[in-house]
C-alpha positions as CSV (number, residue, x, y, z in Angstrom):
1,X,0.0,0.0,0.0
2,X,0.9,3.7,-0.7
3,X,1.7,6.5,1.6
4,X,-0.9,9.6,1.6
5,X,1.9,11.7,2.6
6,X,5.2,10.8,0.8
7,X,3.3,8.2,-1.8
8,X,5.9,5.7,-0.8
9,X,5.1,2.0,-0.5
10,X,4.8,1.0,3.4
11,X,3.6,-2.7,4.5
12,X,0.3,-3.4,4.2
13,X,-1.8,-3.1,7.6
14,X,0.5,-0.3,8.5
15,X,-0.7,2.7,10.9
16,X,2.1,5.6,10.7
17,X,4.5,6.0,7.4
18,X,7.5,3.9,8.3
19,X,9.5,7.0,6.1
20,X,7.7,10.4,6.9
21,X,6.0,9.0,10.0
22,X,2.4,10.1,8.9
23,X,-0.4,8.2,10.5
24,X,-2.1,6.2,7.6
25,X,-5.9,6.5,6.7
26,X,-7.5,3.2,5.8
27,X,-9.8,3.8,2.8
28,X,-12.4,1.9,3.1
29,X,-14.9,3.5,-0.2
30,X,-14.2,0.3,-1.9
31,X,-15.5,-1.6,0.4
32,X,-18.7,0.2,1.0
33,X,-18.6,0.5,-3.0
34,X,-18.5,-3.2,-3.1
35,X,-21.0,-3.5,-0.4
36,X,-23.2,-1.2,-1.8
37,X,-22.9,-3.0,-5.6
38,X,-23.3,-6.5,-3.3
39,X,-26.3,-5.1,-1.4
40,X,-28.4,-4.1,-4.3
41,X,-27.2,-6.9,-6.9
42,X,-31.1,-7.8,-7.9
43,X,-31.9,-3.9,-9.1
44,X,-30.5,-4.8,-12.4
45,X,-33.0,-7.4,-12.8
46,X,-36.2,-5.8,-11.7
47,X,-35.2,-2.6,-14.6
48,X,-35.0,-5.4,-17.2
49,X,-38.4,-6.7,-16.3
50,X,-40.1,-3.4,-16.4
51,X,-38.6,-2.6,-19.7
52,X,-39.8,-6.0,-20.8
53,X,-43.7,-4.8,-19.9
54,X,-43.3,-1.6,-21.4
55,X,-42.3,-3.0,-24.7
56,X,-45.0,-5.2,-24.8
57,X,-47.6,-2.9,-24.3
58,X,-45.9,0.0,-26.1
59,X,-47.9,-1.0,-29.4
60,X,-51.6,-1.5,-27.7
61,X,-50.8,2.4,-25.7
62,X,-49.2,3.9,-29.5
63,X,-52.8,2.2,-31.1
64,X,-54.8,3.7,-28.5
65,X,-53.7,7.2,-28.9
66,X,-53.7,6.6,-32.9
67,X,-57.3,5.7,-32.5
68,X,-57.9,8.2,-29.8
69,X,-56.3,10.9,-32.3
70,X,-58.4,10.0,-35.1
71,X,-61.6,9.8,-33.6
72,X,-60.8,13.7,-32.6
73,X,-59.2,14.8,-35.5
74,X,-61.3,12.8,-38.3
75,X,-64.6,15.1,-37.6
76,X,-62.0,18.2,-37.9
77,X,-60.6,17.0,-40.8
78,X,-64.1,16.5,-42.6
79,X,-65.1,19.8,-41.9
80,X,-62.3,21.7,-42.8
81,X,-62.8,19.4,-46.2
82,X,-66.4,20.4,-46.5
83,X,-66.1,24.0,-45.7
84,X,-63.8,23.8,-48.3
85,X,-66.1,22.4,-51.0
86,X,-68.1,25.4,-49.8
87,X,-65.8,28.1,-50.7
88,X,-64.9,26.4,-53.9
89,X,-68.6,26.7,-55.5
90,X,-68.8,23.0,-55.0
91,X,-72.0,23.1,-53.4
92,X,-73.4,19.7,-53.6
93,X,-70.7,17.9,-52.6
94,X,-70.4,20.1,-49.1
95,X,-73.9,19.7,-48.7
96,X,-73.4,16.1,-48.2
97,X,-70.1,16.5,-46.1
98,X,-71.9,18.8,-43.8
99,X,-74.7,16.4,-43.7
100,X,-72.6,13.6,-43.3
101,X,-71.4,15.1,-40.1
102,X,-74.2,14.8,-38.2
103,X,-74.5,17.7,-35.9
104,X,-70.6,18.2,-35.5
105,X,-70.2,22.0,-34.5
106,X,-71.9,24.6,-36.5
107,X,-72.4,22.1,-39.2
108,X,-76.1,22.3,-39.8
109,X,-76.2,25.9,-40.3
110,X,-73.5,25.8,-43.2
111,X,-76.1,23.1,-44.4
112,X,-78.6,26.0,-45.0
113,X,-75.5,28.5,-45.6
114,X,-74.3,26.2,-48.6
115,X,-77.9,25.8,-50.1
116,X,-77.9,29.3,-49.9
117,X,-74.8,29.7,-51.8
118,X,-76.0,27.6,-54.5
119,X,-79.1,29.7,-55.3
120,X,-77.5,32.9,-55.3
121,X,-75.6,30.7,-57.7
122,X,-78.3,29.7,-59.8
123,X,-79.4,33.0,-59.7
124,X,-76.6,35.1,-61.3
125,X,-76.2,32.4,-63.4
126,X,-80.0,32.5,-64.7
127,X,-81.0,29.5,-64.0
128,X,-84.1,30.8,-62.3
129,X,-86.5,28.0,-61.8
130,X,-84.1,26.5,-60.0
131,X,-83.6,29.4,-57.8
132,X,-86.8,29.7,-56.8
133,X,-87.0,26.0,-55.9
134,X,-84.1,26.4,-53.6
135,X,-85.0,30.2,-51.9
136,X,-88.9,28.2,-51.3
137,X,-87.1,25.3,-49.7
138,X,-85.0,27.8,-47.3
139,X,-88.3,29.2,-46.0
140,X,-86.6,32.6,-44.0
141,X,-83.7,32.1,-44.2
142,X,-81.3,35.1,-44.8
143,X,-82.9,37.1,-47.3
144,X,-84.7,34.1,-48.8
145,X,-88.1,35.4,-49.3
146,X,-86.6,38.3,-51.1
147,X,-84.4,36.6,-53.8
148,X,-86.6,34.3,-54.5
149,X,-89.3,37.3,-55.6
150,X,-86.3,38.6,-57.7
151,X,-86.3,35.1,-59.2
152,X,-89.8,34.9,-59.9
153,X,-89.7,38.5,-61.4
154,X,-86.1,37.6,-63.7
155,X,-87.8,34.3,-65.0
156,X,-91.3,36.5,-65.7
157,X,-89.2,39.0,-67.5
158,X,-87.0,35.8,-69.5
159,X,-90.3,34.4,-70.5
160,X,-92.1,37.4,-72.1
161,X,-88.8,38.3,-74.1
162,X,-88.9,34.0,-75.4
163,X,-92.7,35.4,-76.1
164,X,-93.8,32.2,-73.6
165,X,-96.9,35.2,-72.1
166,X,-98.6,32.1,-70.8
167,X,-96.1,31.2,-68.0
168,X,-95.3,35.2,-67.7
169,X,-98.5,35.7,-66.4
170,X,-98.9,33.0,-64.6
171,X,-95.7,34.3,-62.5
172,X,-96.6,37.7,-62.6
173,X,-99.8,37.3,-61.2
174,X,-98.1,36.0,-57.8
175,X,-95.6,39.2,-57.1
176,X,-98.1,42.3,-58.6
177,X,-96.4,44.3,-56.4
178,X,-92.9,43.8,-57.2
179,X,-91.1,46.7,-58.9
180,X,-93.3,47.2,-62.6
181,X,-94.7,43.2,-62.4
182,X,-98.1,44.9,-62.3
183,X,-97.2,46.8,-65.7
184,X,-95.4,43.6,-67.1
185,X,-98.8,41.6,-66.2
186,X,-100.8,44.2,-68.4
187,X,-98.2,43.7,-71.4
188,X,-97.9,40.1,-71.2
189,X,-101.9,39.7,-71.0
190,X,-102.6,41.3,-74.5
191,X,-99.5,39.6,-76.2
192,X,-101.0,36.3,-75.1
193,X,-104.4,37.3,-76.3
194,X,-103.1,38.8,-79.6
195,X,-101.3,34.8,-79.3
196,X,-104.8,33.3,-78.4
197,X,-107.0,35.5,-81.2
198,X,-104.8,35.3,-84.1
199,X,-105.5,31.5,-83.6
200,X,-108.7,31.6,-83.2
201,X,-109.4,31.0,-79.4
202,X,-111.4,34.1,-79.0
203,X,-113.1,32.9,-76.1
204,X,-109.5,32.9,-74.1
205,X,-108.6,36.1,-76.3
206,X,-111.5,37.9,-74.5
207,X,-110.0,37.1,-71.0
208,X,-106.9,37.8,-71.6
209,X,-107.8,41.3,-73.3
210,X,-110.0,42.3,-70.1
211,X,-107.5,42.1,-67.9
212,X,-104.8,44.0,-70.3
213,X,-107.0,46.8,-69.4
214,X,-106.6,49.8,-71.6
215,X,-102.7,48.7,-72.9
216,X,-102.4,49.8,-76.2
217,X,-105.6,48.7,-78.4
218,X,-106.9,45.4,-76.1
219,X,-110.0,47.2,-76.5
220,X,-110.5,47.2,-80.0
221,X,-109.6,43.6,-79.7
222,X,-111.5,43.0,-77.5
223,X,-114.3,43.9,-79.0
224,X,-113.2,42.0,-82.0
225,X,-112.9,38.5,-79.8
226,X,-115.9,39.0,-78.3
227,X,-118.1,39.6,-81.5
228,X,-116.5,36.6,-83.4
229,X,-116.7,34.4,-80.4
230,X,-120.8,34.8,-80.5
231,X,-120.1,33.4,-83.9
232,X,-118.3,30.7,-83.0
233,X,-120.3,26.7,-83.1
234,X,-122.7,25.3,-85.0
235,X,-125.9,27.0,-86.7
236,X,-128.9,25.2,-88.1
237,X,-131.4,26.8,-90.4
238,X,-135.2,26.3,-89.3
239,X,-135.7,23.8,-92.5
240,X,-133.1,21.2,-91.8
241,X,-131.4,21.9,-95.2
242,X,-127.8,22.9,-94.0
243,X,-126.1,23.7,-90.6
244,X,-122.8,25.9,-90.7
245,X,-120.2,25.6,-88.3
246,X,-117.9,28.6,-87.5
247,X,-114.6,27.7,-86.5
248,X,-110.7,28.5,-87.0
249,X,-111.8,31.7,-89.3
250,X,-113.3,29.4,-91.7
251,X,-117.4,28.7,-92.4
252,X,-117.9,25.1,-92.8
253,X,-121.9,24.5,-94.3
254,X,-122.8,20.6,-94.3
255,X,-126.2,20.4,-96.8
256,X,-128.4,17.4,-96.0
257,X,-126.9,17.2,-92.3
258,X,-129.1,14.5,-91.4
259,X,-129.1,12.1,-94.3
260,X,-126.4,10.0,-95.8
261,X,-125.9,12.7,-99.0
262,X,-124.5,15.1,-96.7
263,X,-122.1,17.3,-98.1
264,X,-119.5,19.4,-96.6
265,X,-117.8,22.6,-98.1
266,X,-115.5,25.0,-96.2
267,X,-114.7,28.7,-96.6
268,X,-112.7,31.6,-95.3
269,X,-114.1,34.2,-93.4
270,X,-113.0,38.1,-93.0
271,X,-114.2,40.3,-89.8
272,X,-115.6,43.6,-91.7
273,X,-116.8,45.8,-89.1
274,X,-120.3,43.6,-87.6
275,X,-120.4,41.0,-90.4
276,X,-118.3,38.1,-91.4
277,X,-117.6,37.5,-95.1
278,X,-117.3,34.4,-96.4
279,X,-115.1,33.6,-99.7
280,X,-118.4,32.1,-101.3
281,X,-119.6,35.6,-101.2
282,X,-121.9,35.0,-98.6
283,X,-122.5,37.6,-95.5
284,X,-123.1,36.8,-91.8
285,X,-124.2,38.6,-88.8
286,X,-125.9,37.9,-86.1
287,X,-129.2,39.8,-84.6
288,X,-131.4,38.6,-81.4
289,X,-129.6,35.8,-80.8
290,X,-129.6,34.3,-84.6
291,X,-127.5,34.1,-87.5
292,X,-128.7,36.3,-90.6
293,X,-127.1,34.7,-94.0
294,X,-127.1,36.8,-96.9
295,X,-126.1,36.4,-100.2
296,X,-124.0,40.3,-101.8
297,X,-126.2,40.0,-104.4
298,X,-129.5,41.0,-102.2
299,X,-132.1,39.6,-104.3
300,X,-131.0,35.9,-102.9
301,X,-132.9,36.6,-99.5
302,X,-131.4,35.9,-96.4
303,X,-131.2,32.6,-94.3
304,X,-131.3,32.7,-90.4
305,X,-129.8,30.2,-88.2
306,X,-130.1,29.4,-84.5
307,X,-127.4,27.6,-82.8
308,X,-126.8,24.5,-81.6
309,X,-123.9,23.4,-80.2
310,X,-119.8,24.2,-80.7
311,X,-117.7,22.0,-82.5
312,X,-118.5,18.1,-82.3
313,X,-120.3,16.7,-84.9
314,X,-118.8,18.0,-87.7
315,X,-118.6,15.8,-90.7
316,X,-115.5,16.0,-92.9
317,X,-115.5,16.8,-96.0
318,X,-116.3,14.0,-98.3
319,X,-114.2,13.3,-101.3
320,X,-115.3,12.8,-105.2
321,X,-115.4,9.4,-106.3
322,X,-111.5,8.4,-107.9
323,X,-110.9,5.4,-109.9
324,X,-109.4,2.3,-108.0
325,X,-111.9,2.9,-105.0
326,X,-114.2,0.2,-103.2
327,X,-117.7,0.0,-103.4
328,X,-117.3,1.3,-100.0
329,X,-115.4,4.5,-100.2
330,X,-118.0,5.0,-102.9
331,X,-120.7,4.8,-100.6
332,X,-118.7,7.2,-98.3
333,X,-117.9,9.8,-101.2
334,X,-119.9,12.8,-102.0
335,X,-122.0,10.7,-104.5
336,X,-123.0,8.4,-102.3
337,X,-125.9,5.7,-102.8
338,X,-126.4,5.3,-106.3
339,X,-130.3,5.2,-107.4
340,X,-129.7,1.5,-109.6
341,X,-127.5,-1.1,-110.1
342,X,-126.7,-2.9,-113.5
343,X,-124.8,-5.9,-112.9
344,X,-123.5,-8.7,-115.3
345,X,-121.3,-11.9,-114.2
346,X,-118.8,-13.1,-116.5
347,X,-116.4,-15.8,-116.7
348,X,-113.9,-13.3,-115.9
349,X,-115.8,-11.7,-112.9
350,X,-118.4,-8.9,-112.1
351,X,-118.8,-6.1,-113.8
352,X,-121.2,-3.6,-112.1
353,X,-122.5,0.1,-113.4
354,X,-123.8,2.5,-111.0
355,X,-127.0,4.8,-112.0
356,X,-127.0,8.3,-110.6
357,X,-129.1,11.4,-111.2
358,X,-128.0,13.6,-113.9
359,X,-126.4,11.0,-116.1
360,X,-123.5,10.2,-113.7
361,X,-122.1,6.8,-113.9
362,X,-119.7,4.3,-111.9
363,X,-118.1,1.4,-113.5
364,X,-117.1,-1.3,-111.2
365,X,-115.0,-4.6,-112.5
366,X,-114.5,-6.6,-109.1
367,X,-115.6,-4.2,-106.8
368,X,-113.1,-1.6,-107.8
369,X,-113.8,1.5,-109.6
370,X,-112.5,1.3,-113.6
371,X,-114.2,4.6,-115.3
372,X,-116.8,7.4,-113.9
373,X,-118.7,8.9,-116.5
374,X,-119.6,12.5,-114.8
């Protein structure tokens, strides 16, 4: 062992320096050292264990707090995405994201908001039907109620210019009191009935130029529609001998209405002032209720007619009997039932000639028409 003092070697178990006399200290750290390491020998172990647990369960704790993170941020994450959507005009698609999230902070309302979005949307955009659809379906909210007026009034105003008056007013009549819809209503009610007499529905024509008021000349129309719709339906004459029909700005007489030689012949007809002329040169006006017929010439007389009905009934107009018809289409044509039949039977078939007034004949071979002698 060494001296403290000098550092020279004296015997071991020595207690002074044999060279500088200094009394030796006995160091005895390495023994508590090795007690210390000999007393607590089995801490090593017990570390190792603990580490052992912790690694086992290190994956289940890191999948917990995965899961545990995802169910927080996943909802987060959605919404950002769908608010998103929102701001970039994809409106459908955040509607269903914010749906989707059932609830999750202010989600609902940007439900509406993004609705809302869209039909301002569909609004610049023109797509106006649609528009209104969606402000309805928002009920009050925002300024709902308003825009969707503003929609009713653009699609008003895109129908009258697409002359579709019908639907104009139809709209119109529901927001009178928005900006000039009241003076829109008035314009869009004669155009229609201008629409409605210049093919012939003066019945509707009449309407519509009543409640045009005094724009531009609905009444001078109106006086028209009203004076041809009196005309309008069928007329018989007190002998049975013809009925006329007025309809589509043409006379149609039918002579022998109720037997099977009726006839049908149809006419144009022109409003002058009270009366209606026909093409035929005949003249019609009405007076108590009746219809007067006159011919221009004056020393024809006049007919009058009462009327009847409107429009059913009326028998077409038959044709004149062609070569190649049947015996049937024969019977249907203008000629009609012949007055006597002359048949012959040949080894080649049946020949058949057809007798009627005023020299006419109908040659038949087979029951087809070959010649008419007229």
């Amino acid at each position: 062992m060494l001296c403290d003092k000098c550092g020279k070697e004296i015997p071991k178990g020595s207690v002074f320096c044999n060279y500088c006399g200094k009394e030796v200290t006995i160091n005895i750290a390495p023994q508590e050292k090795t007690s210390e390491i000999r007393n607590y020998g089995p801490i090593p172990r017990k570390i190792s264990y603990r580490k052992k647990i912790i690694i086992l369960i290190a994956p289940f704790l890191i999948l917990c707090l995965i899961i545990v993170g995802y169910l927080i941020a996943a909802p987060y994450i959605s919404y950002v995405q769908a608010k998103s959507l929102m701001n970039n005009g994809e409106f459908d698609k955040a509607t269903q994201a914010f749906t989707n999230l059932d609830g999750y902070k202010d989600s609902n309302e940007l439900i509406n908001e993004t609705k809302y979005l869209k039909a301002q949307h569909l609004l610049k955009t023109k797509e106006y039907e649609k528009s209104i659809e969606m402000f309805i379906n928002l009920v009050n909210y925002k300024d709902s109620v308003k825009l969707k007026t503003e929609s009713t009034y653009l699609l008003a105003k895109q129908n009258s210019s697409q002359h579709n008056y019908a639907s104009a007013i139809e709209l119109l009549e529901q927001i009178q009191e928005y900006k000039d819809s009241s003076n829109l209503l008035q314009e869009a009610n004669y155009r229609e009935g201008v629409k409605q007499f210049d093919t012939f529905y003066f019945k509707e024509a009449t309407k519509l130029f009543t409640a045009s008021g005094n724009y531009q000349d609905s009444e001078e129309y109106l006086a028209k529609a009203f004076l041809l719709d009196h005309f309008q339906g069928i007329w018989k004459d007190k002998s049975g001998y013809e009925n006329l029909t007025f309809k589509n700005g043409e006379v149609i007489k039918v002579l022998f209405p109720n037997s099977q030689d009726k006839s049908t012949y149809t006419w144009s007809t022109t409003l002058v002032g009270n009366e209606l002329h026909a093409d035929n040169g005949a003249i019609y006006y009405l007076k108590n209720d009746k219809l007067i017929e006159k011919d221009k010439d004056t020393y024809f007389g006049s007919t009058s007619f009462v009327k009847t009905g409107d429009y059913e009934d009326i028998p077409p107009e038959k044709l004149a009997p062609q070569i190649g018809m049947t015996e049937q289409e024969v019977i249907d044509s203008k000629w009609g039932l012949p007055k006597h039949v002359n048949k012959t039977t040949t080894a080649y078939g049946v020949n058949e000639q057809w007798v009627y007034d005023h020299y006419k004949y109908i040659y038949f071979e087979n029951g087809f028409v070959t010649a008419i002698q007229d």
